[in-house]
Each structure stands twice: as C-alpha cells, then as structure tokens.
C-alpha positions in Angstrom: -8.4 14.0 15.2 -7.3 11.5 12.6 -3.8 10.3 12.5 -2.9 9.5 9.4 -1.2 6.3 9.1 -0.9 5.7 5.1 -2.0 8.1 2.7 -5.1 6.9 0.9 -4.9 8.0 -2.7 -7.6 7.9 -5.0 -5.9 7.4 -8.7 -7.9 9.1 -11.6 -7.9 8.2 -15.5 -4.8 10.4 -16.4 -2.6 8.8 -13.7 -2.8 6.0 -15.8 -2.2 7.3 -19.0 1.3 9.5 -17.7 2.2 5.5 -16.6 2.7 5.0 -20.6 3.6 8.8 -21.6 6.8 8.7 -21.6 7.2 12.4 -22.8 5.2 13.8 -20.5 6.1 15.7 -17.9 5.2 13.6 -14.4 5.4 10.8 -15.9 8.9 9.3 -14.1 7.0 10.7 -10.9 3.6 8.4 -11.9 6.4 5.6 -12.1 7.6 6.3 -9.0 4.4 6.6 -7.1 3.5 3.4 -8.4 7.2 1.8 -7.2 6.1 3.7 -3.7 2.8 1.9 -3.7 4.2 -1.6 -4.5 6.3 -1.1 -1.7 3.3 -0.5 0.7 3.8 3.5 1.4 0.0 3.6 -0.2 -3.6 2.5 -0.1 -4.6 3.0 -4.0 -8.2 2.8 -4.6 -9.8 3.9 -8.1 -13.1 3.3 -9.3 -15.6 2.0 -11.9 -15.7 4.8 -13.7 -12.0 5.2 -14.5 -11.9 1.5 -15.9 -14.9 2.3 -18.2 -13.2 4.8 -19.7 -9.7 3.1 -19.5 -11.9 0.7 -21.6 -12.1 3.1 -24.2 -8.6 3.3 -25.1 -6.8 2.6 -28.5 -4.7 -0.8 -28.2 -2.3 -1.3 -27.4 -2.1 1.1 -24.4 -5.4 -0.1 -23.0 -4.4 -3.4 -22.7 -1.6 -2.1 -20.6 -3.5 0.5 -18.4 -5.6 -2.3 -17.1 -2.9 -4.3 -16.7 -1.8 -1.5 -13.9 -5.2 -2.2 -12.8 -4.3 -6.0 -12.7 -1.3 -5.4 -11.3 -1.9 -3.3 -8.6 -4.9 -4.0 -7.5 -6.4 -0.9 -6.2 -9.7 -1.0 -4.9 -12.6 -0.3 -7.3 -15.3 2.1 -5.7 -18.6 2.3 -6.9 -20.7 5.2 -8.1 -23.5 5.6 -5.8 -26.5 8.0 -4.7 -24.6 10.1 -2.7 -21.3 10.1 -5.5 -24.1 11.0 -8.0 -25.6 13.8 -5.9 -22.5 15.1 -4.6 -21.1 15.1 -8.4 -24.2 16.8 -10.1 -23.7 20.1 -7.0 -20.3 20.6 -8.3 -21.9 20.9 -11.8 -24.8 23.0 -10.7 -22.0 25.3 -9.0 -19.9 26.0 -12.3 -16.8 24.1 -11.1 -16.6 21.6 -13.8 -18.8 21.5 -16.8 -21.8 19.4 -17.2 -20.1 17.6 -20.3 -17.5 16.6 -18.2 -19.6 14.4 -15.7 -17.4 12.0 -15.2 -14.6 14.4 -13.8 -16.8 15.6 -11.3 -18.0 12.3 -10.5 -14.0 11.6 -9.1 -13.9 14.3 -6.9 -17.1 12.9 -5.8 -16.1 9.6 -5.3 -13.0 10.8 -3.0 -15.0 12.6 -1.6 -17.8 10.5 -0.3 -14.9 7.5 0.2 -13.2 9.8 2.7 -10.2 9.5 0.7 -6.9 11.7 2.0 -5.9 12.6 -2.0 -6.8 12.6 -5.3 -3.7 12.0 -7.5 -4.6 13.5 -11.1 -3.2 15.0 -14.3 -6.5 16.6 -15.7 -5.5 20.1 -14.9 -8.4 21.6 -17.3 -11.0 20.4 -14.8 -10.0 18.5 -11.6 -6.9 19.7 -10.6 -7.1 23.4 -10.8 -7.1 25.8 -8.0 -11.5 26.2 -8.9 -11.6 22.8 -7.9 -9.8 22.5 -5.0 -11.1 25.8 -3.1 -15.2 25.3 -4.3 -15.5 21.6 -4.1 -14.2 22.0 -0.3 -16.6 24.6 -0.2 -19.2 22.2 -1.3 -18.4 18.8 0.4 -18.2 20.9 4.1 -22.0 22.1 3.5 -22.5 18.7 2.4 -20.9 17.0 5.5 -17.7 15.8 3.9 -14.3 16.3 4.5 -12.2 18.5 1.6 -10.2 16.9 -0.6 -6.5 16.9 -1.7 -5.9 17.2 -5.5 -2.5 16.8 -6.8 -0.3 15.2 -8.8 2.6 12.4 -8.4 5.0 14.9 -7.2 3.3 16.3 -4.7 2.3 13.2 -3.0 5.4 11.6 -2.8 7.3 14.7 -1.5 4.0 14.7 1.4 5.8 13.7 4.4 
C-alpha cells in the first residue's frame, strides 16, 4: 500500500481561470490552494495541453494565467501514446464527448501520471459524478489506478 506523503494534484484549465474570477464561486478556495501549494502542502503538475489552450486566452488574463504557470512552476506532463489511447476509450465509452478531446485527454493524463487528484471546475464534462465512476471503470481494465476529481475545496479540507 501507498502512503501518501503529499497530495499530488494535477491542475486543469479552469483552475486557472477561477485564479482571476473573482465572482465565481471557488475562486477564494483556487486562491487558497495555491497559498497551500506555495507553502509546500502540494506537488502541482499540469500539462501541455492546459498551457495551449491557456494560450488562447483574451489579454489580459492570459498573460496572467501563465504567469501562475511561471510562478508556480508545476510540472508540465506531456501527451503521449498511452494519454492518447487512454483518452480516445473514455470517448468511445460516452463519458465525454468526442468534441471535447482535450477534457478527456486530462483525466488521461492523471491518469497515466499516477496522479492522487485532479483539481477542476469543468463540471459539464470532467468533474461530474459520469466521470468519476466510468473513467475508474475504465483506467482499472486498463491497469491504472482511479482518479480523484474535485475541486479547491475538497482538496484542501482532504486530510
């Protein structure tokens, strides 16, 4: 068995957004989570695909969501084989729709990392009871571990 040391939390596209939302609701927890990982109560990692579409924000918030990136340093994984196969079954299985690639492409990437959590605010197509309960489905036949979706809040009140 595993023990757990520091939760390793993989941080999708919306995290970054509720950074700069002021009126939405999780953002003073997104604030927080980030003041938790400053102080070293995380392992952030994100990946290539979140700063490609970061990159297609309107200034000047995308200047300022990679700055997080910048800041904070989280380690970028990449999308590989197994991220692309393990993505495209979630697809095939209805969970998230094949226009929304990318979404399944972040469970995926947890996924395949081994990460502990995905933190996320996309509740149309990642963080959604469908999600949680068929992509643990899939990544057990698949030989990986399931994986945590939640938001800010949840993570910081995991003890």
């Amino acid at each position: 068995m595993k023990i757990i040391e520091k939760l390793r939390l993989y941080l999708e596209t919306t995290v970054f957004n509720y950074y700069f939302d002021e009126d939405r609701q999780g953002h003073e927890d997104v604030l927080k989570l980030f003041e938790a990982v400053r102080s070293g109560r995380f392992e952030i990692y994100t990946s290539d695909l979140v700063i490609r579409e970061l990159e297609k924000a309107q200034e000047p918030k995308r200047t300022k969501m990679l700055s997080l990136i910048e800041d904070y340093k989280p380690k970028i994984l990449e999308n590989s084989s197994k991220v692309k196969h393990l993505g495209q079954l979630y697809i095939e299985n209805g969970i998230i729709p094949a226009s929304h690639l990318f979404d399944s492409l972040h469970v995926a990437i947890a996924s395949v990392y081994e990460l502990d959590c995905i933190v996320s605010y996309n509740f149309h197509h990642i963080n959604r009871n469908k999600t949680r309960f068929m992509t643990a489905s899939i990544n057990k036949e698949e030989g990986y571990s399931g994986i945590m979706i939640v938001t800010a809040e949840e993570v910081l009140s995991f003890e």
